[in-house]
C-alpha positions, 0 to 999 in steps of 0.5 A: 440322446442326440447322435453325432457323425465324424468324418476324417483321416482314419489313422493308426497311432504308433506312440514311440516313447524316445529318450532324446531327439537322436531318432527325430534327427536322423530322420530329419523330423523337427522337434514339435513338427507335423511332417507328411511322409511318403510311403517309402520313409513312413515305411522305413520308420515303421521298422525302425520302430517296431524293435524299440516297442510301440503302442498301436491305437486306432485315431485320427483327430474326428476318430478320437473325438467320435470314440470320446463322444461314444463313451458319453453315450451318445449314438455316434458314426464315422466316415473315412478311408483305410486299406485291406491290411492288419491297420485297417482291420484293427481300425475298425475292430477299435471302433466297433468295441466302442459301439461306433458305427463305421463307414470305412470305405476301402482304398487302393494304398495301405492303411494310414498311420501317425507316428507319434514320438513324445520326447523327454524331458517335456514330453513334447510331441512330433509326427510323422504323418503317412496318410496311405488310404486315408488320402483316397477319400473322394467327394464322390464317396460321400452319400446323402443317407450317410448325413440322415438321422444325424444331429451333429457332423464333426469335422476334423481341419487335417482332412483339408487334403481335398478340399472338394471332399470336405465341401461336399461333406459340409454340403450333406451335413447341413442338407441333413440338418446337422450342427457342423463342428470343426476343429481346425487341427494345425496352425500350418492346416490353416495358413496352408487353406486359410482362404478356403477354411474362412469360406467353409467356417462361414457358410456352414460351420456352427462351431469352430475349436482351435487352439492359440495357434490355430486362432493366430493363423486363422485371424492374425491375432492373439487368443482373446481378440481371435476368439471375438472375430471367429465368434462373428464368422460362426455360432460358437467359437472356442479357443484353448490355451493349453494348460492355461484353459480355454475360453469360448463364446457365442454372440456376446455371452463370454466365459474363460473356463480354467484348466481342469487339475491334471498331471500331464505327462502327453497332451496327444489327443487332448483337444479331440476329446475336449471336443467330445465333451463339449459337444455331448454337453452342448448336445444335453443343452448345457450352457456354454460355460457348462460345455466348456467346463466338460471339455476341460475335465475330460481333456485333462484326463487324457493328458495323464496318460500316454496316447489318446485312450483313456484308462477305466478308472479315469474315465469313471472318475471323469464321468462322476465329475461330469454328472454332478456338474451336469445336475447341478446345472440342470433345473430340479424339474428335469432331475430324477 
């Protein structure tokens, strides 16, 4: 099986659960926003939390897509920055447990952290994002041999902080022979590197994933025109459109793949492992509307759950549905 290596922000989630916007307002977090903060705010929010009962998981956008990845089965790899402290260490425990073979290089600051607040009564999400160690990685960390043996790199938009970072990164991939992905992350990831991420999308990247947002900011249209003008700039472009589905493209080949039937309760993680799936059905040689088809049924296992890991049965589930797609769009020569 083809193996794929991941490279982004390595985060731990705190998902806080709120009853209202109180907490947002009074740490002035805009409903539905992204915000970065500085040590001493992420800080003060961390303990402000802790009483009220938290969930920690090991994410970030590639970590979630590359721990998906790995449960498909595929040999999977990750690169990123944590500090010598609790977070760090349950970061790489949580990868390890998922056979995940981490490059976790250590950083001057504490670990990073995205705290996730879900919101009644749409279970909206808002961040706020410390980014700590995860920010110190440099283009002078990344080495040719970490790249060799690899079929897929999958980039994650939010590790834009250092744009020489991903430059060098995309520069190794693609020296090593690798499919370049890259999920463009947020529409304000995109508006804040537009010119940069164009350049990166259209020299190195294969396969672009952004949701409405994301398209708009990236090409000043709406999803079904966006989809065509990122398609002309990379190999494979996929636009989601929420629980509306999503649609992708290569060269002149179009298909809208609708929504997989769920119970949404939080889309957190959602277009990471969306991602995965794609990527481990193009990586079997699927067909592209096959690939999306994957994406959608196990995005929408994810967003019945509270956070990005899915539970076991859901994944089973997930998986049978996956299989009997896969055989049955695979020739009864190659079937066993």
């Amino acid at each position: 099986m083809a193996s794929i290596l991941g490279i982004g922000n390595a985060l731990t989630d705190i998902l806080a659960v709120l009853p209202d916007d109180t907490f947002l307002k009074e740490f002035h977090l805009p409903k539905g926003s992204m915000q970065h903060v500085d040590m001493e705010t992420g800080d003060k929010i961390w303990r402000t939390l802790k009483p009220m009962g938290v969930q920690l998981v090991a994410g970030g956008s590639a970590a979630n897509a590359i721990t998906g990845t790995a449960i498909f089965g595929m040999e999977s790899g990750f690169i990123g920055k944590v500090g010598d402290d609790d977070l760090g260490h349950l970061f790489k425990s949580d990868q390890a447990q998922y056979g995940i073979k981490s490059m976790l290089l250590k950083g001057v600051n504490s670990s990073g952290r995205a705290m996730v607040f879900i919101t009644a009564p749409n279970a909206e999400r808002t961040f706020a994002v410390y980014l700590g160690a995860a920010l110190e990685l440099v283009p002078e960390d990344l080495k040719p041999e970490y790249f060799e043996g690899y079929d897929y790199f999958h980039i994650e938009g939010y590790l834009v902080q250092n744009q020489a970072t991903i430059r060098r990164a995309v520069e190794l991939a693609k020296a090593a022979g690798c499919i370049i992905s890259l999920d463009m992350a947020s529409y304000n990831v995109v508006e804040s590197n537009y010119a940069f991420l164009h350049d990166i999308v259209e020299n190195y990247v294969d396969i672009v994933f952004a949701n409405e947002t994301e398209a708009k900011a990236f090409t000043g249209k709406e999803p079904r025109e966006a989809l065509d003008e990122i398609a002309n700039s990379c190999d494979i472009a996929v636009v989601k459109v929420g629980k509306d589905g999503s649609m992708v493209r290569k060269g002149d080949e179009y298909h809208f793949i609708e929504a997989w039937p769920a119970t949404p309760i939080d889309a957190t993680g959602a277009g990471d492992t969306y991602a995965a799936g794609f990527l481990y059905a193009h990586s079997l040689g699927m067909p592209l509307k096959v690939c999306g088809e994957v994406g959608s049924i196990i995005a929408a296992k994810v967003v019945e759950v509270v956070g990005t890991k899915i539970d076991i049965p859901r994944w089973k589930a997930a998986k049978k549905e996956i299989r009997e797609l896969i055989n049955a769009n695979t020739p009864e020569t190659c079937t066993d």
